[in-house]
Every structure is written in C-alpha cells, then in structure tokens.
C-alpha positions in Angstrom: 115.0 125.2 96.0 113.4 128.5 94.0 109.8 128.5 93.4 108.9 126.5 96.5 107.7 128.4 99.3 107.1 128.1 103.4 103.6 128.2 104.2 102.3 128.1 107.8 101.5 124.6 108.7 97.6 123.6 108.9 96.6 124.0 111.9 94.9 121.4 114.0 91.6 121.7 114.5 89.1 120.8 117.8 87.6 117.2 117.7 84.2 118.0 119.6 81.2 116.1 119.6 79.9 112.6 120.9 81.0 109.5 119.5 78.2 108.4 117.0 76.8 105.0 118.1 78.5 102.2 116.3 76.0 99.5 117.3 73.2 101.6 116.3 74.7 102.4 112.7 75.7 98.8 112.3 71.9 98.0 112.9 70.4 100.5 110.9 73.2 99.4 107.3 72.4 95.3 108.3 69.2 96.3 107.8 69.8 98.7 104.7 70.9 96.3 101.7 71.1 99.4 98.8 75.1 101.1 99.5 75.3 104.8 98.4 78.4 106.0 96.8 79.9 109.2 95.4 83.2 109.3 93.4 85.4 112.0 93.2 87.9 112.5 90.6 86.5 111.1 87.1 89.9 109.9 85.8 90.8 106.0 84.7 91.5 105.1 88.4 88.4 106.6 89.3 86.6 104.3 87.0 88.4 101.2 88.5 88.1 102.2 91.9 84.0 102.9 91.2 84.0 98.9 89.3 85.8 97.3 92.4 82.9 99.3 94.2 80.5 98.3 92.9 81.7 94.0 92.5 82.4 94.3 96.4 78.6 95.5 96.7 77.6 92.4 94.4 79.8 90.3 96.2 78.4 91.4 99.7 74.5 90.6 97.8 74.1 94.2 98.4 72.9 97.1 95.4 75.1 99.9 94.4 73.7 103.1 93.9 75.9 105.7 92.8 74.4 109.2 93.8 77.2 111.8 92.5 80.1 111.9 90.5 82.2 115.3 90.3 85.4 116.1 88.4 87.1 119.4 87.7 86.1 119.0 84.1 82.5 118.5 82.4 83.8 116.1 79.8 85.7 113.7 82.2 82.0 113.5 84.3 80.4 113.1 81.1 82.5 110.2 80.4 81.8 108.6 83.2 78.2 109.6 83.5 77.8 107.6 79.9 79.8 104.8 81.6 77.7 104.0 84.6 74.6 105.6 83.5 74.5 108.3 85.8 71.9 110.8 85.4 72.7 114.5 84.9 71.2 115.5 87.8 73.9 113.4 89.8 76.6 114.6 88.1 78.6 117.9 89.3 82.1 119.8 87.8 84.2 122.9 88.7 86.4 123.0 91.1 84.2 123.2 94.0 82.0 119.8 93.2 83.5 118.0 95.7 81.3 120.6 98.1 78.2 119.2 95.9 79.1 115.6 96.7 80.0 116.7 100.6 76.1 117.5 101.0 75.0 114.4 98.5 73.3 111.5 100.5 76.5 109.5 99.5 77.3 107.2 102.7 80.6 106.4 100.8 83.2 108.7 98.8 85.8 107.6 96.8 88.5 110.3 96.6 90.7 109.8 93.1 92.0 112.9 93.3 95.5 114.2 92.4 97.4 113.5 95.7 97.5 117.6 95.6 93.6 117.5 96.4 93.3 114.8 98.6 93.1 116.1 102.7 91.2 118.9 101.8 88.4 116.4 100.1 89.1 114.2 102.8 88.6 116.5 105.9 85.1 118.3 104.1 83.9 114.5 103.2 84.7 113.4 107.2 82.6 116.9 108.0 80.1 115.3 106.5 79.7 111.8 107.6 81.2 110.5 104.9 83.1 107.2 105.0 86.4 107.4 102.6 88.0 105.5 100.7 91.2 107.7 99.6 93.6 106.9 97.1 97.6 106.9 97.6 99.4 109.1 97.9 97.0 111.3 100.5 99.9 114.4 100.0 102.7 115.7 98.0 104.2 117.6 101.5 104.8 117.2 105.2 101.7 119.1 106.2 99.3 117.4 103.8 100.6 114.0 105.7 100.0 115.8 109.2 96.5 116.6 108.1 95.5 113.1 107.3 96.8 112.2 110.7 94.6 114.2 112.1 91.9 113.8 109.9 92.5 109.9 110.8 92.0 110.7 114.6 89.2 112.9 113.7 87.2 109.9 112.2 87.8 107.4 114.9 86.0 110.1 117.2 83.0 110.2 114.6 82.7 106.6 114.3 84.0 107.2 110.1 85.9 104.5 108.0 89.0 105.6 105.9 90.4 103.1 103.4 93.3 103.6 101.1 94.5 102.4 98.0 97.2 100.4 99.6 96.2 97.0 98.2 98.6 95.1 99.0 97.8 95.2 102.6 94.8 93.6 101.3 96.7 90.8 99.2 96.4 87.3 100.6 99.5 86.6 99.6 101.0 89.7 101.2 99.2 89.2 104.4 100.6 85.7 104.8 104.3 86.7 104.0 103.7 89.4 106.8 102.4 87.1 109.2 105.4 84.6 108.6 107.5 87.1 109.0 106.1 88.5 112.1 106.1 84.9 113.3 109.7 84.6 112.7 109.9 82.3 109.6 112.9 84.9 108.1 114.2 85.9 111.7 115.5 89.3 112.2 115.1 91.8 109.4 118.2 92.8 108.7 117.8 95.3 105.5 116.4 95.0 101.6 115.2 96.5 98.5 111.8 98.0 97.6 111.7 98.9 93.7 109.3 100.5 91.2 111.6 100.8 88.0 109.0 101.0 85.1 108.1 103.8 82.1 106.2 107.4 82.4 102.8 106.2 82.7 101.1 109.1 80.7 101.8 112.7 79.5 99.1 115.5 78.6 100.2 118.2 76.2 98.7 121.6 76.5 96.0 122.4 74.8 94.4 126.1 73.6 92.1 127.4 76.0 93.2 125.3 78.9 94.7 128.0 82.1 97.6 127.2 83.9 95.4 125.4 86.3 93.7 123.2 83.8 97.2 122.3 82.8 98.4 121.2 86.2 95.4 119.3 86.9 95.1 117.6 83.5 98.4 116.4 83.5 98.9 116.2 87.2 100.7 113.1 87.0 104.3 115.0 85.7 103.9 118.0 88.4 106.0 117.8 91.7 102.9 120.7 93.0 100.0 118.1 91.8 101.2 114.8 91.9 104.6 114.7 94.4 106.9 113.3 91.9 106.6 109.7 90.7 108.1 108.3 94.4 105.4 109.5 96.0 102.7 108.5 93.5 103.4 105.3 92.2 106.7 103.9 94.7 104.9 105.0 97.8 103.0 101.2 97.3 107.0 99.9 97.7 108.0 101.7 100.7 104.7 101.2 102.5 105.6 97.3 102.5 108.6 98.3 104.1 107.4 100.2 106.1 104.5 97.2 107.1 107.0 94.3 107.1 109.6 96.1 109.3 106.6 97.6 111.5 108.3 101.2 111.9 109.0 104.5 109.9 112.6 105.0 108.8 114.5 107.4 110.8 116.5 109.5 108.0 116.4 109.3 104.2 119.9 110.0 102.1 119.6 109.7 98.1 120.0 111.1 94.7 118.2 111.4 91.9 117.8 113.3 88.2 115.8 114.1 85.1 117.3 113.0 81.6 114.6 112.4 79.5 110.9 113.1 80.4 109.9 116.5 78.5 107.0 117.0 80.4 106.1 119.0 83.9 109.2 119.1 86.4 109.9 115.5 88.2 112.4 113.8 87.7 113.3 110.3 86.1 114.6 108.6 88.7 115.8 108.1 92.6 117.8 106.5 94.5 117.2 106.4 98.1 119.0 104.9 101.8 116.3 104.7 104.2 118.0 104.0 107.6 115.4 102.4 109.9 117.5 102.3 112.7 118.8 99.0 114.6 121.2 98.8 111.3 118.8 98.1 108.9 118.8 99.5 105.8 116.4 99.8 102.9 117.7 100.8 99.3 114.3 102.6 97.6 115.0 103.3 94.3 112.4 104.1 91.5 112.4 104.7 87.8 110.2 105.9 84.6 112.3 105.5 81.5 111.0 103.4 78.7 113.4 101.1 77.4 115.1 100.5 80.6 115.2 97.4 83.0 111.6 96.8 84.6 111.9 96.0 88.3 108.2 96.6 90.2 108.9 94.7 94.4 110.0 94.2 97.8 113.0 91.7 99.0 113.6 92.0 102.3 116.6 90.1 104.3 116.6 88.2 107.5 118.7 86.6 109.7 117.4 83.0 108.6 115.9 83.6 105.2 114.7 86.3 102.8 111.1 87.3 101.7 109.9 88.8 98.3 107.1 90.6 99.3 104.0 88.6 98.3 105.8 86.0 96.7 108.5 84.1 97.6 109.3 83.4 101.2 112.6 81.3 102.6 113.4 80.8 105.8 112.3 78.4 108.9 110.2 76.2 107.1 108.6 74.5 110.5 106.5 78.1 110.9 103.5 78.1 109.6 100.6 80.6 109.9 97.1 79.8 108.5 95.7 80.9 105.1 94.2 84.4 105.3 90.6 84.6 104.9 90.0 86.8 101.5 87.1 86.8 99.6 89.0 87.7 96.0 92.4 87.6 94.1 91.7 91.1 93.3 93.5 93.2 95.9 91.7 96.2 94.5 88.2 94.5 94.6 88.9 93.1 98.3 90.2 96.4 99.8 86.4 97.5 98.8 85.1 94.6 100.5 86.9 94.9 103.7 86.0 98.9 103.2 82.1 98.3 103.4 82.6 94.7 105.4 84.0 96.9 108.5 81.4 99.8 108.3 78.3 97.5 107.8 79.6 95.6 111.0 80.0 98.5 112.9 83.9 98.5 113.1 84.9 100.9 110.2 88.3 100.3 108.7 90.8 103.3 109.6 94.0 103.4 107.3 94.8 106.8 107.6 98.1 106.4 109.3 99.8 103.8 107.3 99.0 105.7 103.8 99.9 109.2 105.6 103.5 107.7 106.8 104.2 105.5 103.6 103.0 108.9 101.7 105.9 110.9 104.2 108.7 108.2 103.6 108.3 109.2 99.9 108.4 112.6 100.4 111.1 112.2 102.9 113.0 110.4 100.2 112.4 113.1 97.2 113.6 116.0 99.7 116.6 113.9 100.1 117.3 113.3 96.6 116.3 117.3 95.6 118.6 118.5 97.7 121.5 116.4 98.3 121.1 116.4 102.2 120.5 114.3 105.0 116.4 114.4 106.1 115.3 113.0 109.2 111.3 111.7 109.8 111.8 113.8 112.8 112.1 117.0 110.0 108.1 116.1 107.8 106.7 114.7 111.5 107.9 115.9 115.2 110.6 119.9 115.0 108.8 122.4 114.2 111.9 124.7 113.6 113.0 122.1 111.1 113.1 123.4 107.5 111.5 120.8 106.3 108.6 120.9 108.4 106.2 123.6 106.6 107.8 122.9 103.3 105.2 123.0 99.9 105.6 123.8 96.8 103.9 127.2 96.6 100.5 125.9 95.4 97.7 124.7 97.5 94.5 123.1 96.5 92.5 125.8 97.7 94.1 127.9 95.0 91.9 126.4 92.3 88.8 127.7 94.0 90.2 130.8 93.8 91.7 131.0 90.5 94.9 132.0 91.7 97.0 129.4 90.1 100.3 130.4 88.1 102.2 127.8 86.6 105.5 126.8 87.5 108.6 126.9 84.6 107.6 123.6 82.4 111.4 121.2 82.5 112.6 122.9 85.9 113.9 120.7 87.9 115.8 120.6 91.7 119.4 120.2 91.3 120.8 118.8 94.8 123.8 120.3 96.7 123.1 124.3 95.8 119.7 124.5 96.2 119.1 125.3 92.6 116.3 125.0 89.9 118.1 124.2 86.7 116.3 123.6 82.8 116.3 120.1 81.7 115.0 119.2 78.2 
C-alpha cells in the first residue's frame, strides 16, 4: 500500500513507583464535593462529552469546575469558552496545549481527540495523575492499540481511572442482554451480524491559509492517517459488542471494501468484513456511509436456543432471568460519566483501557483486511513481531504536528486490495 510506511513500534516503557494509596485518595475526594475537569479536543463531541460531565457531577450533588480547555485551534476554544463560560486564562490552543492541561490542576481529562492523537494525550495526561476519560477509537494502527495496553497497565499501578466512550457497556438495556446471555438464556453463541450502515457524517473543505496539517486535523473525520477510516471511528461501537457478548477477540479478519462516492480525504465507503472468532463462530461486520442507502445501525447475535439484538430484543430460554441493572440514567453517555467519577470517588477507579484498545484493533484488523485483499490474523496488530502488520502506520504520527513536519497525503487515494496499490477515486 504506497504512502504508508513501517515505523519502529513504541517502545514499552518502565512502570516504577509505589502504588498511590486508594483508601487515602477515596478519603480525601468524599471529602472534596467541587470535581475538576479539563477537556481536550474542542469539537461537537467534546461539548457533549463536557455536558454529560458535568450532569453526572449534578447528579452525584457534586460542583463542576472546569479548569482548562485546549484545542489545536483558537476559534474552536473560543467557542467553547463562550459556551461554558470559561475564562481566558483557562483556555489554551496550538498543538502542544494538551501539555498546558497535563500541568493544569485538572483531576479529570476528557480526551476528544482525533483517534490519531489519542495515546500520546493519554500516556502525558496518566504522567500526570490525571484520570481519563478517552473517547473511541484510542488508535488508527496496531501500535497506537499496544500503547493503550500499556498505558492501561500503567494506570492500575498509579491507582488512575480510564473510561471510554464505549457506552453501550454502560446501557441498561445492554448490560442485561449480556448478563442473559452469559447466563445462558440464548445458549451457545453460534455467530451474527454487527452493522453501522448510515451517511458521511461531515466533510470540511479546505480553506486559504489552512497547512496541510490544519487540513488533516479539521477534517480528520475523512483521513485513514487522522481518523482510521469510518470502521474504526464510528463501527468500532458494533464490533466491541461482539467482541463483549462473545467474551474474546476474533482470531483472523477476511473482507472487502471500496470507495464510490465520498469526494473527500482517502477512506472508503464501505466494508464488508468475516471475523472468525474461532470455535466456528462467525461474525459478518459490515459498515457503510452513503446517503441514500439502507440505514442499518446493531448487533444480532445467534445461539443455540434463541437470538439476541444487542440491547433490545432477546429470545431464548425464557425461565432465565437476571435482575435489573442498577443505572442511575437512560443516557448511556451521561451514565458512563457517572460510573467514571462514581469509581474514582470510591477509591476503585474504572479501567477500560483494554476493551476500547481491542474493539479499536478488531477494526483496524478488519480495514487491513479489506485494503488489501488478504487474510489478517489478531496474532499480526497484537502478539509476531515479524508480522507485517505489526509496526504498520500510515506514515504520520501525532508528534508530527508539534513539529510541523506534516505533508499531506494525495486527497481521493485510496487502497485497492489484491496488488497493493493506491488508486484515484473521484
């Protein structure tokens, strides 16, 4: 595939240190009823993420004080700043403010990001005793996903919470399908369909002025370097229910995939993906942004005895029953802030980084699959080394924005699977 590159992997890093006291910092927040909190990535998820923050405080009777917002732009900060009255003094933008919000007083960080971004914010925010909430996708490549692994394993040491914007895991209605299921209401799982078949959620045109690294970030969204390609960003919600129901990673990934009519950036329009999770079972992904086409956004999965559609739904052995999950709101995204501050405040921190990091490589497993027309195995992203796959990027990193050294890829390239290829699409 021209234009992306080998880099050397990231390479681990020594946990040292004592294990803070979780007793003593549960003490000293009971006691504590004002919640700090710095966001990180000014965009319209940021601004949702920062409301759910903020309703899970009030819901909790505690105050909300946000100390520091930072984007890459001024005028996205200034937006916010306006929206949450956020003094100037608090607010920070360039590429490096998510240093300025590092050595805030923020006891929580909410990383909205593009995925591109996300372990390198998350591993200086952990550095600095920062509890996380991270959005999905943490990565758009294999050694992005390892870092957050290690990053995860990092923050248990350090006593740290990391949440992720995997709501559903914090859905009532998901939670009691998955304890059904675990209980045995639809048997064996035999194999299913996760789907995300919907429209291109938005598109940024250039504008004078903006550098090949404003353009990126600005309309991260259509860039396989910034954003992974919409099954990673969007579908990686889809495969992580698989991934939760069935309690395992898939073993190999075989799919296809192509661009027709998005006119914007280099992913492509949709994919179509086997995920074999060994045992025989089967998962068909597939994942689509086309307007005017059939919308399909869930998860069926098949049993021996019944079927379940994700959080809906359930047939099967109607004589097991679980009881009602205890959930404060009907707002997954409000109540996966809730449990986020909950579990810190009572000394038992949430840590989410491995679920988001391998639903985030089942995607990415899937779009290499679909790329390139060949077989990829989780063994590949995860475990060999000497695999191709293993070191894989797409020749940008996020430290390159620091640095100014950003260079745009060729706008309406895209992967064409079975050569190797970059064709034009437009």
């Amino acid at each position: 595939m021209n234009g992306i590159t080998r880099r050397n992997s990231l390479k681990s890093t020594a946990v040292t240190g004592a294990v803070t006291g979780l007793s003593t910092l549960s003490a000293h927040a009971a006691k504590n009823k004002t919640v700090k909190v710095a966001l990180v990535g000014c965009g319209g998820r940021g601004k949702g993420d920062l409301k759910n923050f903020q309703k899970a405080c009030k819901t909790l009777q505690l105050e909300c004080e946000i100390v520091a917002l930072a984007d890459a732009f001024e005028d996205a900060v200034q937006g916010h700043a306006n929206a949450f009255e956020v003094p100037a003094n608090r607010c920070h933008f360039g590429w490096d403010a998510y240093q300025k919000v590092a050595a805030s007083d923020a006891e929580y960080v909410l990383l909205v990001t593009p995925p591109l971004f996300r372990p390198l914010h998350l591993e200086a925010m952990l550095k600095a005793g920062k509890h996380v909430f991270i959005e999905k996708p943490v990565a758009v490549d294999a050694p992005g996903c390892r870092k957050v692994l290690e990053l995860g394993e990092y923050a248990k040491t350090k006593g740290l919470g990391i949440s992720a914007g995997m709501q559903r895991r914090h859905s009532a209605k998901y939670l009691k399908n998955k304890a059904l299921v675990q209980a045995g209401a639809i048997g064996e799982i035999l194999g299913g369909l996760v789907a995300w078949n919907g429209t291109v959620p938005w598109i940024k045109e250039r504008k004078p002025g903006w550098s090949d690294a404003d353009y990126l970030a600005r309309n991260w969204l259509n860039w396989i370097e910034t954003g992974g390609d919409h099954i990673v960003e969007q579908h990686v919600h889809n495969l992580d229910v698989a991934n939760w129901f069935i309690g395992r990673t898939p073993k190999s990934a075989v799919g296809f995939g192509g661009r027709a009519r998005r006119e914007s950036g280099n992913s492509f329009d949709f994919f179509s993906v086997d995920l074999d999770y060994g045992d025989n079972v089967h998962i068909h992904s597939q994942c689509r942004q086309i307007s005017g086409a059939f919308k399909r956004v869930g998860e069926e999965l098949r049993g021996s005895k019944g079927y379940v559609m994700g959080g809906g739904k359930i047939s099967g052995d109607s004589a097991i029953t679980v009881p009602d999950p205890k959930v404060d709101s009907d707002n997954d995204g409000l109540q996966e802030m809730i449990d986020m501050i909950r579990g810190v405040r009572a000394g038992q921190p949430l840590n989410e980084a491995q679920i988001v990091a391998e639903a985030t490589g089942t995607a990415i497993m899937g779009r290499i699959a679909c790329y390139t027309g060949k077989k990829v195995l989780w063994s590949d992203l995860f475990l060999n080394p000497k695999s191709e796959w293993y070191d894989f990027t797409h020749g940008i990193a996020a430290e390159d924005f620091e640095k100014g050294t950003v260079k745009l890829p060729p706008e309406n390239v895209v992967p064409v699977p079975g050569d190797g290829k970059r064709i034009r699409r437009k």
